[in-house]
N, C-alpha and C positions, 0 to 999 in steps of 0.2 A: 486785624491784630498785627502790631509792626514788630512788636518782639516778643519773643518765641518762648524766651525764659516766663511771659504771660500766661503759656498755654497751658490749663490743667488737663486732668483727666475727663473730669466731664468735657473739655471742650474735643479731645481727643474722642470720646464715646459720640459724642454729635455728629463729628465726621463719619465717624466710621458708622452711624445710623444713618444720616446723610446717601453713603455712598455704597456699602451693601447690596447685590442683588439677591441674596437669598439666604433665609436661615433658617435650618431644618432641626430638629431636635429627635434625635434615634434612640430606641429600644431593641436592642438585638433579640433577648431574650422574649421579649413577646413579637419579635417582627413586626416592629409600627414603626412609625413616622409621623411627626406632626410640620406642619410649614410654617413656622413662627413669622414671617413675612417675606415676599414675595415681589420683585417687581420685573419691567421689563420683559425678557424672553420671557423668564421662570411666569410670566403671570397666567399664562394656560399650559404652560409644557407639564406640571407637578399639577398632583391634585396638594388640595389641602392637609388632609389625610388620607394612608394608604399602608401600604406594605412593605417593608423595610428592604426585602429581597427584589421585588418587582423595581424597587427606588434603585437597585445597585445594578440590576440587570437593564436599564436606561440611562444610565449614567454612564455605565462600565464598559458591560456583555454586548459589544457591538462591536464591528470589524472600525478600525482605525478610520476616519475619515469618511466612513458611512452609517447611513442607520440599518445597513442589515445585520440583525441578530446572529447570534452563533449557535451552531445548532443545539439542539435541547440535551445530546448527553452530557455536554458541558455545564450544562447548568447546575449540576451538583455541586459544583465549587463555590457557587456564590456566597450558603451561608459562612462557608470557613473563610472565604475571601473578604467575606464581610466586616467580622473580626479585626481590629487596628491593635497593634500596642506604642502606648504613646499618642502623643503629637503627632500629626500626618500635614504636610503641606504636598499637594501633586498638582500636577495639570493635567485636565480631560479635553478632549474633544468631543462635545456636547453636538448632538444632531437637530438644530431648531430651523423647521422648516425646509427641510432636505438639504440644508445649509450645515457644514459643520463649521460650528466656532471654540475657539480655546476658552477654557474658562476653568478659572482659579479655585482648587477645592482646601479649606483647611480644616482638619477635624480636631476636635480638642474631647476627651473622653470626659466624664466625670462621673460623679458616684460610687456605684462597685463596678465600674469599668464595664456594662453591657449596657449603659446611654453614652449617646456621644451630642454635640452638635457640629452640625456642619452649617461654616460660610461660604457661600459660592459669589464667584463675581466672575462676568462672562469680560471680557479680557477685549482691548483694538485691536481688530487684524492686524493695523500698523505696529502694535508694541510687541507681535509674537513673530514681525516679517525673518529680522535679519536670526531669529532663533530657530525659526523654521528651516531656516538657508543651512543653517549649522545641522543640523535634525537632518535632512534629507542627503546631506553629504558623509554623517556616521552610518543614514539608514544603507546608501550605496556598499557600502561595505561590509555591513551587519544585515540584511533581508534576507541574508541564508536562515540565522538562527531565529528559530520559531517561540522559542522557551527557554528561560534558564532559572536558576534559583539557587538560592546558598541553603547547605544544610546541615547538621548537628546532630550525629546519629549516637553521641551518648545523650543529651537532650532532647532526642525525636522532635528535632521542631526543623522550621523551614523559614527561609526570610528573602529578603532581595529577589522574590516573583516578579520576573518580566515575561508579559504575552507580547510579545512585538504587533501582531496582527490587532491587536486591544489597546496597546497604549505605550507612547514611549517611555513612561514612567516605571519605576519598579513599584512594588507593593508589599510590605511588611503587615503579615500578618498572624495568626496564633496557630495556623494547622500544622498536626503533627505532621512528621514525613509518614510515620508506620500508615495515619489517614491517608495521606494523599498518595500512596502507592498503590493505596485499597482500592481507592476509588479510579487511578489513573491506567491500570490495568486492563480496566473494561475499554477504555480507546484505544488498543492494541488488538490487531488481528486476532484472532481466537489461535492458530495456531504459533503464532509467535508469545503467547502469552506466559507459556512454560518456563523460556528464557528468560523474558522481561523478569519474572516474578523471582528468579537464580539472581540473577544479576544485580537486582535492587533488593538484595537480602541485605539488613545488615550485618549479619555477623561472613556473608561473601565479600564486602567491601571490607571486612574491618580483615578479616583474612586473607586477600590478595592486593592488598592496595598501598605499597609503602608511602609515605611523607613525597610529595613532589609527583606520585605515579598516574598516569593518568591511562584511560583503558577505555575505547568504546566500541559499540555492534550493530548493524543495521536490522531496520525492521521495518514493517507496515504499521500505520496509526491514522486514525480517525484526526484530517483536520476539525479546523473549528464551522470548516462546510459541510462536514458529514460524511467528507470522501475520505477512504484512506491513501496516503502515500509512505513514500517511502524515507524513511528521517535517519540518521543517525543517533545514537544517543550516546553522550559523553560524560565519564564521570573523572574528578580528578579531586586529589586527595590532595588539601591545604597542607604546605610545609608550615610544622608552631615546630616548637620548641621542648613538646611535649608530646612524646610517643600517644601515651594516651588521647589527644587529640584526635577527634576521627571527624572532621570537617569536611565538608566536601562542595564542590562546586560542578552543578548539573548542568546540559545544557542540550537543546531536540536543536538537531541542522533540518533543513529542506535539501535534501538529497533526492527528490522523486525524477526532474526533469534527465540527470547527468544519468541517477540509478537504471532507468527505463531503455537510455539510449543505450548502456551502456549493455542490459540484455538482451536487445534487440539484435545489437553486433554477437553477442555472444553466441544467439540463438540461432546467426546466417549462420557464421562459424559451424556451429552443431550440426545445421543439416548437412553445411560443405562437405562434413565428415563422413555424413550416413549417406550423401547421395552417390549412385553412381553416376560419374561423371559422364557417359556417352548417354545411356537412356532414361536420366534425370527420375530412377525409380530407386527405393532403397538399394544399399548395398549390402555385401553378401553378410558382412558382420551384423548392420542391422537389425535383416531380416533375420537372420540366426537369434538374434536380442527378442526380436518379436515373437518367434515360435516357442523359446519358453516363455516368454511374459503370457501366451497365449494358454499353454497349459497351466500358467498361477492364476489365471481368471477362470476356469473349468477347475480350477480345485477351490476358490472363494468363492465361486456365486452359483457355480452348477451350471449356470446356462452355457448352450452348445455351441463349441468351436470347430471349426471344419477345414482345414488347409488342400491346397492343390500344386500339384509342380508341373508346368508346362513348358515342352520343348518344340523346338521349332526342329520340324520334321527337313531331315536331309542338308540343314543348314551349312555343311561344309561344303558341298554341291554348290551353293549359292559363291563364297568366298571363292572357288575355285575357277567358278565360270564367267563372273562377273567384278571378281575384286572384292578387293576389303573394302573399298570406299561403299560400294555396294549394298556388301552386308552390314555396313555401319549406319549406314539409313535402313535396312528393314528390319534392323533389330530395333531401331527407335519409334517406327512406325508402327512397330509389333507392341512393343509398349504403351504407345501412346493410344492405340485399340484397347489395350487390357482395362487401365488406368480408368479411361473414358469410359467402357462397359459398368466398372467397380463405382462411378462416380457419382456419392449420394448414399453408400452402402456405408459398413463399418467395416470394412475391407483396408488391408494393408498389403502393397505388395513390391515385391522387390527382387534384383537379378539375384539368381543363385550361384551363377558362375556360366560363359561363355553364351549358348542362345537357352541355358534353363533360366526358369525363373520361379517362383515362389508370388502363392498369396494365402494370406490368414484373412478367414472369414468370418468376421464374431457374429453371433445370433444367426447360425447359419448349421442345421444337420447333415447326417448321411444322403438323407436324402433329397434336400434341398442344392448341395454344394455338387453332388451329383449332375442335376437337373439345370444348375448353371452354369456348369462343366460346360455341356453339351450345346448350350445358346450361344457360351463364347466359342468354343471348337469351330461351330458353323460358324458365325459373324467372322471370323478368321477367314476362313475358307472362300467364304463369297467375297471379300476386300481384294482390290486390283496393288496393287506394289507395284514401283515405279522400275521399269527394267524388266523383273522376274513375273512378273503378270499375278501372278496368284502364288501362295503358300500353304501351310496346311502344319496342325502344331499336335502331340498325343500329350492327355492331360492323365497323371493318375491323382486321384483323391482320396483323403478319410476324413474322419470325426475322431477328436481327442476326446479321449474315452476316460474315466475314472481312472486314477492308479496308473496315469501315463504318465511320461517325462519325455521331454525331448527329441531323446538319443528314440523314443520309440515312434513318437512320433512319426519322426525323419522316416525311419527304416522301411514303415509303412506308407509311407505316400512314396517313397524312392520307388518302394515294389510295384505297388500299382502304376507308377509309369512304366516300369518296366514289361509288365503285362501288356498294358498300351502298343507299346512300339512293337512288342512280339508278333503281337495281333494285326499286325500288320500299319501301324501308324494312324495318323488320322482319326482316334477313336478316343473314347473317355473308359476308364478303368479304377474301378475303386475296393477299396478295401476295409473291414467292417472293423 
């Protein structure tokens, strides 16, 4: 055909029967599919007939460029994702034969808008190369953000869905936002969900959120792996022209890698704080911090806590006759016995100031914390020290009792070491 002003519509319908790879006819509403024709890839990848959800979750519900599925709590989305309004033209990345190919989806609704058909044509490497070039240098910039979506919080509706890890495409579809908070919830850590649920309130957005404002908070969330990390989530209020307007535009960052690293530094930090610096065991404020934390676990759970204070026997003897450099190695040596005795226990312990020291003993009684007294006293005793040959420490102990605090605690293990040392040192001394 030399001129074009020739060509009818049937000769246009030929072509495009002609060159077609596949044409599906969908029912939302009953969940079916039929494959009006078929060729090429499509000729074993679809059945003939099937399941309209199963059809979207092999087309869709895949990580970008593979065929691994997404885990199964996401798949609640599919029937509302499923949903189109309008004409849809997108591009997929089809998985045939572990092979992913692009391939051309167009949907056209018709009826009462719960059938659709869709035209599929799987697309040349070569005509997707130089778009994919373009695609991989917006992805360099954009693979932070995981999700985003426009929304309409007097309309409760949602539009312009992009999954980045799913597909470069957005997707317009009919689900409420009030839905998809409902269901998007449940991929939020259980105790971060309190918030999420505050924050994605609409009348919290329509109340704190002027024209132009934008506001966001970190949190734990269930990727599309099934792991949770750590995402940001951002929400910002469309400037219109019309107070009334409550438009918004959402969007989940990948915050986990920088988040992670970021309490790890936090966390050196934290101990730098709590450690003592010479005998690398808690510090006096710490272990102060752990001896009431110890009596708020003996008033929540019942079970038996038992603390001990030991002093290194004559210790200013040692600074006097040997130097501080001296006693600054057998005070670390002395700890590093304790430490290593405790190691495997639920045991916390830490200097109390100069050669005293402190340990909280969880799941540990009178008479137990006793009877451990006296294995470390001796293990003391029989250890060589580098210089001073041998030491020797008096231990007083008790058991945090019902109806204690702290300040009682203290007073009573202070006594019992003081009992200790009376008695001539060297000994274990407790009080009930």
């Amino acid at each position: 055909m030399e001129n074009i002003k020739d060509f009818t519509l049937e000769n246009a319908l030929d072509q495009f029967n002609k060159n077609v790879d596949a044409i599906i006819v969908v029912n939302i509403d009953e969940n079916s599919y039929h494959a009006v024709l078929k060729r090429g890839y499509f000729t074993d990848y679809i059945e003939d007939d099937g399941s309209y959800q199963d059809l979207m979750r092999k087309f869709w519900f895949h990580f970008n460029n593979t065929g691994n599925e997404i885990t199964e709590d996401y798949r609640v989305f599919i029937p509302a994702l499923g949903k189109v309004a309008g004409k849809v033209s997108k591009r997929l990345k089809v998985m045939f034969n572990d092979e992913a190919r692009p391939v051309q989806l167009t949907i056209y609704p018709f009826g009462d808008n719960s059938s659709y058909i869709f035209f599929l044509d799987v697309l040349d490497s070569s005509e997707s190369a130089e778009e994919f070039q373009t695609e991989a240098k917006v992805t360099t910039i954009q693979n932070t953000y995981l999700f985003s979506m426009y929304m309409d919080l007097v309309k409760d509706t949602t539009s312009s869905i992009s999954i980045t890890e799913i597909s470069d495409e957005t997707v317009n579809t009919q689900l409420k936002y009030s839905d998809w908070r409902m269901m998007i919830v449940n991929m939020i850590w259980p105790e971060d969900q309190p918030m999420f649920l505050e924050r994605t309130d609409p009348m919290y957005l329509k109340s704190n959120f002027l024209p132009g404002h934008t506001s966001s908070f970190d949190c734990l969330m269930m990727n599309l792996e099934g792991k949770y990390i750590w995402v940001k989530l951002t929400f910002s209020r469309a400037e219109t022209n019309n107070d009334e307007d409550y438009r918004f535009v959402f969007m989940v960052q990948d915050i986990h890698e920088n988040t992670v690293e970021l309490m790890s530094t936090l966390k050196k930090y934290e101990e730098m704080a709590s450690m003592d610096p010479l005998t690398n065991v808690f510090n006096h404020g710490r272990i102060e911090t752990e001896l009431s934390n110890a009596v708020d676990a003996k008033k929540k759970s019942g079970e038996p806590v038992a603390v001990m204070m030991l002093d290194i026997d004559h210790f200013k003897q040692v600074n006097d006759n040997y130097g501080h450099s001296v006693g600054d190695m057998t005070l670390k040596r002395f700890c590093q016995l304790v430490t290593d005795f405790f190691k495997g226990s639920d045991t916390v312990v830490g200097r109390w100031g100069g050669e005293e020291f402190v340990a909280v003993c969880y799941d540990t009684d009178q008479y137990e914390i006793k009877e451990l007294a006296e294995h470390l006293r001796m293990k003391i005793a029989s250890e060589t020290f580098k210089a001073i040959e041998h030491i020797t420490c008096s231990i007083g102990v008790t058991e945090i009792l019902d109806g204690d605090e702290a300040t009682s605690v203290f007073v009573r293990m202070d006594k019992a070491l003081y009992n200790a040392k009376s008695a001539g040192r060297n000994c274990v001394k407790s009080l009930p």
